[in-house]
N, C-alpha and C positions, 0 to 999 in steps of 0.2 A: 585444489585450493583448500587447502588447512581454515576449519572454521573457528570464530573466535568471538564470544561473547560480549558485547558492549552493552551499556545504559546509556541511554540517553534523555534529556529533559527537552519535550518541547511544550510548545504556548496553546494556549486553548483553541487560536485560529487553524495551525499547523494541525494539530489534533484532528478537528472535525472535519477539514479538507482531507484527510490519511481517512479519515472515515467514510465518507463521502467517496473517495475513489475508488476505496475498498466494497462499497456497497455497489457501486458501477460493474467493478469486476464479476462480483459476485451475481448478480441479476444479468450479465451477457451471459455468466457459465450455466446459468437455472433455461436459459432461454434457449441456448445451443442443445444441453441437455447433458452438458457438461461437467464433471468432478468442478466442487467447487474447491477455490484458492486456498491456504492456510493463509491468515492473516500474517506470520511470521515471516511467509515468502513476500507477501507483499510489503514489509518491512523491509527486506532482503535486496528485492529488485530499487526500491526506492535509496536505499543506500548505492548501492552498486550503480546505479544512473544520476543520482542528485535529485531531491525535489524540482528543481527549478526547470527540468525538463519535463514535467507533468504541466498540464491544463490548471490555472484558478480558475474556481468557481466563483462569482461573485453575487 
């Protein structure tokens, strides 16, 4: 799969939850003992799946 560059604009709430998941990630891989994630893969996977397949936090 041919990779390809995009921008995107999201909102302050989309943001912190991407953050927020991302910190999740990243503190199971510290725990496991795990290589931690690139953030840009986690950008990657969240494209390639849709947000709306993720967990809100509320």
């Amino acid at each position: 799969m041919a990779k390809t560059r995009i921008s995107i604009t999201i909102d302050d709430d989309i943001a912190k939850a991407i953050e927020m998941y991302y910190r999740d990630k990243v503190k199971a891989a510290v725990d496991k003992g795990e290589p931690i994630p690139k953030l840009s893969n986690i950008y990657e996977e969240i494209i390639e799946k849709g947000w709306d397949k993720y967990p809100k936090k509320k």
